[in-house]
Jmol script that loads the backbone (N, CA, C; Angstrom):
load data "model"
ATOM      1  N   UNK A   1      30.048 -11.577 -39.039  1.00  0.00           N
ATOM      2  CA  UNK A   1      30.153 -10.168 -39.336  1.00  0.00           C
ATOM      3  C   UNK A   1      31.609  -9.771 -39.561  1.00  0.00           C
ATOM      4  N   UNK A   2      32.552 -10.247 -38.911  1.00  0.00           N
ATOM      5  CA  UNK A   2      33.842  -9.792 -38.725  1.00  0.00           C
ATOM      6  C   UNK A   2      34.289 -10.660 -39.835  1.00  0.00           C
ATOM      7  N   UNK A   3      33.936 -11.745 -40.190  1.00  0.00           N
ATOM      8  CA  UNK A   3      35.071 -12.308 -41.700  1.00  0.00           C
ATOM      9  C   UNK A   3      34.335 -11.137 -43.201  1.00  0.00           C
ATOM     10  N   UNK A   4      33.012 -10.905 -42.846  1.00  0.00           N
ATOM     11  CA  UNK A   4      32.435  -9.633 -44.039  1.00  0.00           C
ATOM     12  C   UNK A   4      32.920  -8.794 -44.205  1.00  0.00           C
ATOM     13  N   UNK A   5      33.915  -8.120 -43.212  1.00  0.00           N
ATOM     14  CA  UNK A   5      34.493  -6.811 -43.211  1.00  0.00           C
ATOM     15  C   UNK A   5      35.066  -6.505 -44.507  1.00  0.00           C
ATOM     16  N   UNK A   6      36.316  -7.164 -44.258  1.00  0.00           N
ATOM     17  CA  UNK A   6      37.162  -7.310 -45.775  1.00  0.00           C
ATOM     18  C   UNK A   6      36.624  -7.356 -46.782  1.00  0.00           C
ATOM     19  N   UNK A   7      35.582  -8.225 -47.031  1.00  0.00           N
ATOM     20  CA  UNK A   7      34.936  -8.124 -48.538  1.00  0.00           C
ATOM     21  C   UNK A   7      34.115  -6.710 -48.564  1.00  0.00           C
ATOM     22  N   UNK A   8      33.042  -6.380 -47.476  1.00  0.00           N
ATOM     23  CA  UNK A   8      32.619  -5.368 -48.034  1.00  0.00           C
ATOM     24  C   UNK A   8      33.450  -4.159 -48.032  1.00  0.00           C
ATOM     25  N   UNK A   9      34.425  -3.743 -47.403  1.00  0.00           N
ATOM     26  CA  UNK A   9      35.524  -3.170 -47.617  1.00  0.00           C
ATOM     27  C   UNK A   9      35.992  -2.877 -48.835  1.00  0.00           C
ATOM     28  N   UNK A  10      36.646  -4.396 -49.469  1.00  0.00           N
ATOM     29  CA  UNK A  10      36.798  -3.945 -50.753  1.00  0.00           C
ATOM     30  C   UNK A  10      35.683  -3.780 -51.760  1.00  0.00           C
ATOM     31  N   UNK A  11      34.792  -4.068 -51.911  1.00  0.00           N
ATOM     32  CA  UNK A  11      33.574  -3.821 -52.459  1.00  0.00           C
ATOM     33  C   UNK A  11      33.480  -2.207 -52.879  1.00  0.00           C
ATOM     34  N   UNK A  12      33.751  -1.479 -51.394  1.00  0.00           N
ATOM     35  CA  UNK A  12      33.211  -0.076 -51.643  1.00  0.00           C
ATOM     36  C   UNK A  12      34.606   0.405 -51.591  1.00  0.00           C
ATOM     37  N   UNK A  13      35.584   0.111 -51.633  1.00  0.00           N
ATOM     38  CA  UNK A  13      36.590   0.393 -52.356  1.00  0.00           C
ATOM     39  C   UNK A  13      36.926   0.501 -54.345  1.00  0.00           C
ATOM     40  N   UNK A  14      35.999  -0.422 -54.718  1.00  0.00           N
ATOM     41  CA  UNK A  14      35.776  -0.820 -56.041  1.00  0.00           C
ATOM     42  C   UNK A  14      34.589   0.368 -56.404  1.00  0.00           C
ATOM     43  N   UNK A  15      33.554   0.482 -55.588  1.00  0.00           N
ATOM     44  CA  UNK A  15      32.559   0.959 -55.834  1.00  0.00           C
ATOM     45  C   UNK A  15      33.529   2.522 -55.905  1.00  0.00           C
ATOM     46  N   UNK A  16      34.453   2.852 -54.986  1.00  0.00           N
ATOM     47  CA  UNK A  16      34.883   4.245 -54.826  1.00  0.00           C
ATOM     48  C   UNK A  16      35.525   4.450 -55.981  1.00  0.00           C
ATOM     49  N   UNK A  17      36.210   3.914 -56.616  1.00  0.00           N
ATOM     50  CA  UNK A  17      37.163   3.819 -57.934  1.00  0.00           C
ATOM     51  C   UNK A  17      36.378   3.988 -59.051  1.00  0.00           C
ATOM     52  N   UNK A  18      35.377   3.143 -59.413  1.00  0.00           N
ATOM     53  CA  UNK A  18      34.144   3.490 -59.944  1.00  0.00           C
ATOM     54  C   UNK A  18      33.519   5.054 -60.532  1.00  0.00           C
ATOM     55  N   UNK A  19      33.214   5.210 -59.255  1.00  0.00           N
ATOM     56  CA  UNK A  19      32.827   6.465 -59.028  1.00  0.00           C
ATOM     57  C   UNK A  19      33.373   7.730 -59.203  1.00  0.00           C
ATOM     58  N   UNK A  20      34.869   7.570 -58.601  1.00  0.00           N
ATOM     59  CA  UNK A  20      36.006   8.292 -59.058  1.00  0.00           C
ATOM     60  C   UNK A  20      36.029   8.449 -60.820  1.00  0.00           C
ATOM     61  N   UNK A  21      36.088   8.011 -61.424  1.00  0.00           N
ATOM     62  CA  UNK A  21      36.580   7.381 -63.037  1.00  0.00           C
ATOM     63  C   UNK A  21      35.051   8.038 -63.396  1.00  0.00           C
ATOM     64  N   UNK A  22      34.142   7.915 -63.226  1.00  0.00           N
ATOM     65  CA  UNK A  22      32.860   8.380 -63.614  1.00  0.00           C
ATOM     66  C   UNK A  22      32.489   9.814 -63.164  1.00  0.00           C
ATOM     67  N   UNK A  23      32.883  10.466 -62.647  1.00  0.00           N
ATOM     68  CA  UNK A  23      32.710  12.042 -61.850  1.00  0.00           C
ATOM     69  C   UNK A  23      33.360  12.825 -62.886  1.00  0.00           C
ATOM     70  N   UNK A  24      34.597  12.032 -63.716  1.00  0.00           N
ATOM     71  CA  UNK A  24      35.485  12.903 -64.196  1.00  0.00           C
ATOM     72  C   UNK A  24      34.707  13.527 -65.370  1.00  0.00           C
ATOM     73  N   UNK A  25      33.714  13.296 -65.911  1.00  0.00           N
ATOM     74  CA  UNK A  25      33.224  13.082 -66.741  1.00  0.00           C
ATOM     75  C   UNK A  25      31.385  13.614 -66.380  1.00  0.00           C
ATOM     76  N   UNK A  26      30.731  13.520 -65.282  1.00  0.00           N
ATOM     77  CA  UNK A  26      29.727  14.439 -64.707  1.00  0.00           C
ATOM     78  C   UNK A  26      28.654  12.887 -64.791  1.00  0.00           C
ATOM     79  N   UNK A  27      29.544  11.765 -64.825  1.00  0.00           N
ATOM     80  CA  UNK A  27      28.381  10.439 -65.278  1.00  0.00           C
ATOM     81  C   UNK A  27      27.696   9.915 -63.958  1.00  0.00           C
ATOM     82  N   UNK A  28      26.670   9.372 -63.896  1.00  0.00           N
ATOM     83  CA  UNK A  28      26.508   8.870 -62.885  1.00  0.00           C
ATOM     84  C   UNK A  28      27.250   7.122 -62.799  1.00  0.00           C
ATOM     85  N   UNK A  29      26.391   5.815 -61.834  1.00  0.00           N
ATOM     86  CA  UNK A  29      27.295   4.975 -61.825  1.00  0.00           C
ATOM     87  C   UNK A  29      27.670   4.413 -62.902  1.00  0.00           C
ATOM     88  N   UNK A  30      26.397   4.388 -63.658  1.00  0.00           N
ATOM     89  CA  UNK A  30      26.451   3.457 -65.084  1.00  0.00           C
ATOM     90  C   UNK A  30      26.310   4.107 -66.172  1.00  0.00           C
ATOM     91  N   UNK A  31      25.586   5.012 -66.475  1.00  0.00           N
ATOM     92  CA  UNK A  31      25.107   6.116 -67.568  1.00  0.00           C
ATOM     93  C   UNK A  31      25.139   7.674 -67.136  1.00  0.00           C
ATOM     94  N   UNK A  32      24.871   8.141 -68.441  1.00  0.00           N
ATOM     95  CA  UNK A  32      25.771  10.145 -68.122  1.00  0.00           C
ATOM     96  C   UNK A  32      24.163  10.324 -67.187  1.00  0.00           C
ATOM     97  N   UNK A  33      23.123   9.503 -67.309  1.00  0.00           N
ATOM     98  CA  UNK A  33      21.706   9.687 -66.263  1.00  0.00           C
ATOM     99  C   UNK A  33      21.629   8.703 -65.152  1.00  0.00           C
ATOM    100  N   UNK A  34      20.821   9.054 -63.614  1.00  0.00           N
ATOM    101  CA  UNK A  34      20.762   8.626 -63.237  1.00  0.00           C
ATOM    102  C   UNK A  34      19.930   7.066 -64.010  1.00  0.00           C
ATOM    103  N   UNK A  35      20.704   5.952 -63.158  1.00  0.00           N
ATOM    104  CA  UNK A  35      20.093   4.623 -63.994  1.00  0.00           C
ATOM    105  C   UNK A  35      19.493   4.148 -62.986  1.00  0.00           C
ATOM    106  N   UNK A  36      18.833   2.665 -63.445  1.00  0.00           N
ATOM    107  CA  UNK A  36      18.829   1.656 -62.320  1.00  0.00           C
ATOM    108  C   UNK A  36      19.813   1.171 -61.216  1.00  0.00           C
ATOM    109  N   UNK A  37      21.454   1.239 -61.864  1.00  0.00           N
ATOM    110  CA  UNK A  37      22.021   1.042 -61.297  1.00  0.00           C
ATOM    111  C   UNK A  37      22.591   1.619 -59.697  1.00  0.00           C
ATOM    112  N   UNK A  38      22.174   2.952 -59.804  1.00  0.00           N
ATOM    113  CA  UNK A  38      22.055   4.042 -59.012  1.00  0.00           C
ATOM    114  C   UNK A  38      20.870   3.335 -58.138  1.00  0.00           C
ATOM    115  N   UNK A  39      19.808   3.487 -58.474  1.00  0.00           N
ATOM    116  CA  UNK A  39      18.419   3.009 -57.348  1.00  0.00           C
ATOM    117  C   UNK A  39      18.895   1.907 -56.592  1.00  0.00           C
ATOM    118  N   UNK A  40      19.189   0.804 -57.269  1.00  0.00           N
ATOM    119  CA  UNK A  40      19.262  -0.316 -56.609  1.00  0.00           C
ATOM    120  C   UNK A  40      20.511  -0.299 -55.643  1.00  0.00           C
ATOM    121  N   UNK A  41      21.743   0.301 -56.233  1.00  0.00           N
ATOM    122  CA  UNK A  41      22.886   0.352 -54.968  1.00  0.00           C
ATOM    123  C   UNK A  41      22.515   1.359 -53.891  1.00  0.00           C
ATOM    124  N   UNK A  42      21.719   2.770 -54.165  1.00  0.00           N
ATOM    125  CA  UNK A  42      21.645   3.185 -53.111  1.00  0.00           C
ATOM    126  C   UNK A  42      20.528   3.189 -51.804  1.00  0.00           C
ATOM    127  N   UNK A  43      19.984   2.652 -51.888  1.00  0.00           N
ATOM    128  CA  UNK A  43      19.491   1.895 -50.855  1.00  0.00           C
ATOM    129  C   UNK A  43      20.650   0.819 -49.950  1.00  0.00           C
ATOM    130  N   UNK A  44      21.452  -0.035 -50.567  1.00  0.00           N
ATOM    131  CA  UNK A  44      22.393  -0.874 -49.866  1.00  0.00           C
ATOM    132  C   UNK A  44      23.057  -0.187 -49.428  1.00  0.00           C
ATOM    133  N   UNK A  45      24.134   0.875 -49.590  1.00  0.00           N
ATOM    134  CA  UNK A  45      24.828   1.603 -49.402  1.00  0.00           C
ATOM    135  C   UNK A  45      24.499   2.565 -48.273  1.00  0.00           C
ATOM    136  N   UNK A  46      23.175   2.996 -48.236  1.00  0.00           N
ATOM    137  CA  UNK A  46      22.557   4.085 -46.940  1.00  0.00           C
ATOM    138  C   UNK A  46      22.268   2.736 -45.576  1.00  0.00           C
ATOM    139  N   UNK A  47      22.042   1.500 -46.060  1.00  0.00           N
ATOM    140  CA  UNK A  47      21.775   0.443 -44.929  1.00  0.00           C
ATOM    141  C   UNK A  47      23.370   0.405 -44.492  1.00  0.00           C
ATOM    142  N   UNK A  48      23.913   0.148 -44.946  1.00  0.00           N
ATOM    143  CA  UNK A  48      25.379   0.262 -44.648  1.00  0.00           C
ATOM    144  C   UNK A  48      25.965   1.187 -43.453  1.00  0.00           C
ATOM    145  N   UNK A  49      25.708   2.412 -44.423  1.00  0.00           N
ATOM    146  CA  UNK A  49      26.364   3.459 -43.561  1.00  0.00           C
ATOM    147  C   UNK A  49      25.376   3.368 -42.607  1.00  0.00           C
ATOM    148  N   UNK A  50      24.259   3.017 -42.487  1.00  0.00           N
ATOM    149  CA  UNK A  50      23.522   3.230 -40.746  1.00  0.00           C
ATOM    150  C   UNK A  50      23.687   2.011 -40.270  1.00  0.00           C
ATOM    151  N   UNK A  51      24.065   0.901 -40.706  1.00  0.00           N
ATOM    152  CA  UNK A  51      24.527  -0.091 -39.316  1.00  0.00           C
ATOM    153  C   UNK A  51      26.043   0.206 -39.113  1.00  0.00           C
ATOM    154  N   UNK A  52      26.690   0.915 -40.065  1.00  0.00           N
ATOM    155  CA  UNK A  52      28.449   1.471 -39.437  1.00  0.00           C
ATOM    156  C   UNK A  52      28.085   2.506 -38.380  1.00  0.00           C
ATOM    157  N   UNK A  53      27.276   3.385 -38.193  1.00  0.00           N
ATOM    158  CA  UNK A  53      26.817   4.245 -37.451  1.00  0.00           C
ATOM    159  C   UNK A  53      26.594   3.786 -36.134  1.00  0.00           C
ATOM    160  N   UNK A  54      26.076   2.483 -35.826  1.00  0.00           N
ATOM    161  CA  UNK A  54      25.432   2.260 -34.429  1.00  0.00           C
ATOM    162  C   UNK A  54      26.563   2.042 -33.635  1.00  0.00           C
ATOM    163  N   UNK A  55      25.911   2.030 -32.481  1.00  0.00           N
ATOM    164  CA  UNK A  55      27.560   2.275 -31.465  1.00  0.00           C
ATOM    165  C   UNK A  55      27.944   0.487 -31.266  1.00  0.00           C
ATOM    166  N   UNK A  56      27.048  -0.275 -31.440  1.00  0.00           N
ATOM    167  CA  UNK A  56      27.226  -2.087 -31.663  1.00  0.00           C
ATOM    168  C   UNK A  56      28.448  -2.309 -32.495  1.00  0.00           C
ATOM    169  N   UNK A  57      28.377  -1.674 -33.609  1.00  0.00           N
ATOM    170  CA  UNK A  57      29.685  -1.472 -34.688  1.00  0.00           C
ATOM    171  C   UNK A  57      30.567  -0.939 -34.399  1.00  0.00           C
ATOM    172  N   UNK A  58      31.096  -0.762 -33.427  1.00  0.00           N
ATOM    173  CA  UNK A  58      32.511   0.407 -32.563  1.00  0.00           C
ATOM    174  C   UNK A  58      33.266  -0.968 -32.110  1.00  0.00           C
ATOM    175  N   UNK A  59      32.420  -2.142 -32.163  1.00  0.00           N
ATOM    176  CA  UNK A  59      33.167  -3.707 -31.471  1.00  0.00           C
ATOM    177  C   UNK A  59      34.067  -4.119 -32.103  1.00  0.00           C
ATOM    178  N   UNK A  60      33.629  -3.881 -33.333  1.00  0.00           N
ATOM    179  CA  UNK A  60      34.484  -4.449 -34.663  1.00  0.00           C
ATOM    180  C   UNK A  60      36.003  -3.606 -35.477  1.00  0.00           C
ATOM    181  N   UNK A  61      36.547  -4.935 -35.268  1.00  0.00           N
ATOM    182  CA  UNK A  61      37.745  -4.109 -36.295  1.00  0.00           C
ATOM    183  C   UNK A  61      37.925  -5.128 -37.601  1.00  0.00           C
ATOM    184  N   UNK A  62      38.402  -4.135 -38.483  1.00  0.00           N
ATOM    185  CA  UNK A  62      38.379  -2.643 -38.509  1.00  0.00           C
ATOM    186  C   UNK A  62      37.081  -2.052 -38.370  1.00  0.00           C
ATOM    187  N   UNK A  63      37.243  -1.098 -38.039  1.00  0.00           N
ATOM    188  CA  UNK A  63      36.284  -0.058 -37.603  1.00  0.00           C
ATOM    189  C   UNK A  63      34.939  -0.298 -38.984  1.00  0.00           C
ATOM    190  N   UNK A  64      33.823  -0.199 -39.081  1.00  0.00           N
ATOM    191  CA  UNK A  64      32.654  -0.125 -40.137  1.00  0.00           C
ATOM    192  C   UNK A  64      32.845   1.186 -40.548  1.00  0.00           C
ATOM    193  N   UNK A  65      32.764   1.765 -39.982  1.00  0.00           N
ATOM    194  CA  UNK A  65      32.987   3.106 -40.361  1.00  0.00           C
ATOM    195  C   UNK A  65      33.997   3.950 -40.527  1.00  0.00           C
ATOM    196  N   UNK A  66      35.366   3.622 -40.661  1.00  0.00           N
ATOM    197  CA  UNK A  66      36.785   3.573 -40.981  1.00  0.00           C
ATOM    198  C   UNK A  66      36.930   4.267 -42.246  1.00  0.00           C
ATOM    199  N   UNK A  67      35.835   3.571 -43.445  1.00  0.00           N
ATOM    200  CA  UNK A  67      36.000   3.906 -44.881  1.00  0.00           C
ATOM    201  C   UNK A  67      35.113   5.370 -45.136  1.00  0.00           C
ATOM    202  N   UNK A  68      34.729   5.861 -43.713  1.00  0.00           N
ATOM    203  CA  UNK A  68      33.902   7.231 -44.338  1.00  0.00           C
ATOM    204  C   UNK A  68      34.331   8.000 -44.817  1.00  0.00           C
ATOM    205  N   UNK A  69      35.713   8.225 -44.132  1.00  0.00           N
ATOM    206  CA  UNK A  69      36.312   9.463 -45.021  1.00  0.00           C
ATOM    207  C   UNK A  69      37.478   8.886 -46.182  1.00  0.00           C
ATOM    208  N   UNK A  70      37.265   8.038 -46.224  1.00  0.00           N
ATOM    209  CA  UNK A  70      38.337   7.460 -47.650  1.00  0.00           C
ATOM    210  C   UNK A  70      37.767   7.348 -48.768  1.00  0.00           C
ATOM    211  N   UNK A  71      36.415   7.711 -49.111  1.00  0.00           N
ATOM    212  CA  UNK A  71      35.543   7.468 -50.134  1.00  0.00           C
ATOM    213  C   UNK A  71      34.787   8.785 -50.630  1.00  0.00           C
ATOM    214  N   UNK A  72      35.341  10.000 -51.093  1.00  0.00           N
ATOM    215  CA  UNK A  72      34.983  10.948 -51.226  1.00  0.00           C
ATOM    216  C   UNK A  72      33.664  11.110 -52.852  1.00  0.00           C
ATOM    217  N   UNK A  73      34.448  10.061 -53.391  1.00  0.00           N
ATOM    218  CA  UNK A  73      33.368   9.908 -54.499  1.00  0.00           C
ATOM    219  C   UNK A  73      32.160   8.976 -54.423  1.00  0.00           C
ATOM    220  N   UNK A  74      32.033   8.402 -53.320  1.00  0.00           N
ATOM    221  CA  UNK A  74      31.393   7.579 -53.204  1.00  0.00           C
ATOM    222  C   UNK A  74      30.092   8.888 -51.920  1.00  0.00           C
ATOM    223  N   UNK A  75      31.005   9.544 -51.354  1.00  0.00           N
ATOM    224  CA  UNK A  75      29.760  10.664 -50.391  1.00  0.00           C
ATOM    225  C   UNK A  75      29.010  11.500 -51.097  1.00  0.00           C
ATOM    226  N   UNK A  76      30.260  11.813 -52.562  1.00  0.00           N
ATOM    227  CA  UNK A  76      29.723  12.931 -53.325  1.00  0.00           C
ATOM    228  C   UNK A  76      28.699  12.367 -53.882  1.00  0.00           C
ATOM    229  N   UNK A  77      28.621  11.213 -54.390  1.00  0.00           N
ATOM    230  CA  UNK A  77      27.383  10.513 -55.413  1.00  0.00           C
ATOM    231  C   UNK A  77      26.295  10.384 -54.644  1.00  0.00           C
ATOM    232  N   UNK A  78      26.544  10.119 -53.294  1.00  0.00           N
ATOM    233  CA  UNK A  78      25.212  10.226 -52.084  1.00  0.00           C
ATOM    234  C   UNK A  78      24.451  11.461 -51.814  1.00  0.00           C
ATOM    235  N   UNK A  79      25.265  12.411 -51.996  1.00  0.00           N
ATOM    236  CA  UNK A  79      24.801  13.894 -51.791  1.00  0.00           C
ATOM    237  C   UNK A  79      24.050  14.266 -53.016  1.00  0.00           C
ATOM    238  N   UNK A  80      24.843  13.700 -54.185  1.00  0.00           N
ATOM    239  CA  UNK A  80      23.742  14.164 -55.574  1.00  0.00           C
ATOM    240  C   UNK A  80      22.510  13.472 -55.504  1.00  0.00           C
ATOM    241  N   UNK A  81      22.256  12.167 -55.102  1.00  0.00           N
ATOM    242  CA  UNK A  81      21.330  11.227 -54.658  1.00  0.00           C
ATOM    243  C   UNK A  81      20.236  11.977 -53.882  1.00  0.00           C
ATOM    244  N   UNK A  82      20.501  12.783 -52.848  1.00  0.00           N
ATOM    245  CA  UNK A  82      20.022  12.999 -51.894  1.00  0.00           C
ATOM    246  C   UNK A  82      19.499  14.487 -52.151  1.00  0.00           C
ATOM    247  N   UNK A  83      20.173  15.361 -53.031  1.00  0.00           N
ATOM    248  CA  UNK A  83      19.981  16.364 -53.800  1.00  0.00           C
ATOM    249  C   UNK A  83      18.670  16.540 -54.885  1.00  0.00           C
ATOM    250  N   UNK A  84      18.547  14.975 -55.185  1.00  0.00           N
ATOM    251  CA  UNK A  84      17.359  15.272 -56.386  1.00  0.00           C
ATOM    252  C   UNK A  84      15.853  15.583 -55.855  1.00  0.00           C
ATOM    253  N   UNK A  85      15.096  15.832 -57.008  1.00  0.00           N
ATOM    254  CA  UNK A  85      13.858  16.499 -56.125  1.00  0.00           C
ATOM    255  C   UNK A  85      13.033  15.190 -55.651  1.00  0.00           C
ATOM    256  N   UNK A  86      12.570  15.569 -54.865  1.00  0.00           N
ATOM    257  CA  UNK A  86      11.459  14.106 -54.429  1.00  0.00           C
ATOM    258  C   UNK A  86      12.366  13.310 -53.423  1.00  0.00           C
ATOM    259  N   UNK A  87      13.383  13.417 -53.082  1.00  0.00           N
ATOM    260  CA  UNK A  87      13.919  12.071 -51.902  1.00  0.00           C
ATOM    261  C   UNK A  87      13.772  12.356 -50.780  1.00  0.00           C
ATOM    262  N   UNK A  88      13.689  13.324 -49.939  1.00  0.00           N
ATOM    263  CA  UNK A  88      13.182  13.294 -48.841  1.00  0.00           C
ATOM    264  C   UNK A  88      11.461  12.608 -48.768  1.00  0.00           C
ATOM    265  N   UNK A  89      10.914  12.563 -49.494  1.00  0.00           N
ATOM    266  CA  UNK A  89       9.717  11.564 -49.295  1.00  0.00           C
ATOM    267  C   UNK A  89       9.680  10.508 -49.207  1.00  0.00           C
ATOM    268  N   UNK A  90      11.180  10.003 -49.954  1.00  0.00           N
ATOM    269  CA  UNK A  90      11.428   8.471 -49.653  1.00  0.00           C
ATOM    270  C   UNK A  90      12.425   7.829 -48.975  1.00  0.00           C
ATOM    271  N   UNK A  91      12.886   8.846 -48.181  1.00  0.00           N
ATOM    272  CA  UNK A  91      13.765   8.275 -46.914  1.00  0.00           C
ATOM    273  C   UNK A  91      12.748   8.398 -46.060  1.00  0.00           C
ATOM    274  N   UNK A  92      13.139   6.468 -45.584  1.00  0.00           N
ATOM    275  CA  UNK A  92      12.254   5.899 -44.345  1.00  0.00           C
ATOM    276  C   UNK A  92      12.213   6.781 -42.992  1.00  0.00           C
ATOM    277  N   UNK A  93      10.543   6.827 -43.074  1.00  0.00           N
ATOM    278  CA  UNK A  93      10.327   7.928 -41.535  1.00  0.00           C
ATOM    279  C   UNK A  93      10.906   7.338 -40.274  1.00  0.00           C
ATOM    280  N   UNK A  94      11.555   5.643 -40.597  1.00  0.00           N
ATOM    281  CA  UNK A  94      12.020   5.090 -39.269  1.00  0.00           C
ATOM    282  C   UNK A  94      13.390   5.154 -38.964  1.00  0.00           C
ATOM    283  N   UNK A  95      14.105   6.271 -39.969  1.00  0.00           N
ATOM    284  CA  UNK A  95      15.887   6.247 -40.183  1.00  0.00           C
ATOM    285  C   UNK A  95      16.169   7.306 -39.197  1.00  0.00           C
ATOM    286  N   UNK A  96      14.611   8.153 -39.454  1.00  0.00           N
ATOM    287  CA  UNK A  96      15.470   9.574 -39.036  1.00  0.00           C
ATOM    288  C   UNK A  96      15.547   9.629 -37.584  1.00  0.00           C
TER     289      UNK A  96
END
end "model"
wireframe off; spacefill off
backbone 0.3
color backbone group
């Protein structure tokens, strides 16, 4: 877990830059519409942020959850995610 850090680190560092460069513009990750590309990362991305969440992950440095507030385009794209109609039906009844 602790040699993963770094990579997924930079990962959603890449992913934040991304995202950044694409906002400017009202696009989503891949196209000016939500795509596939969108479905399939956000699911990984919400598993993420809930195993950075558990207090098991407070062991590790750097911190899992360190990059929450350094990724503002990456929360904003979660919130539009989470914004569209129909997703509360498909966030797992076992998250909440």
């Amino acid at each position: 877990m602790r040699a993963a850090l770094p990579a997924i680190q930079s990962e959603l560092a890449r992913l934040e830059a991304t995202l950044r460069e694409r906002a400017k513009t009202g696009a989503w990750l891949a196209t000016s519409a939500i795509s596939a590309a969108d479905i399939v990362l956000f699911p990984l991305v919400m598993s993420l942020l809930r195993a950075a969440g558990k207090p098991s992950a407070a062991a590790f440095e750097p911190r899992p959850d360190a990059f929450l507030g350094e990724v503002p385009a990456l929360a904003a794209w979660v919130a539009r995610v989470e914004g569209m109609p129909g997703y509360e039906r498909t966030y797992p009844p076992h998250w909440r």
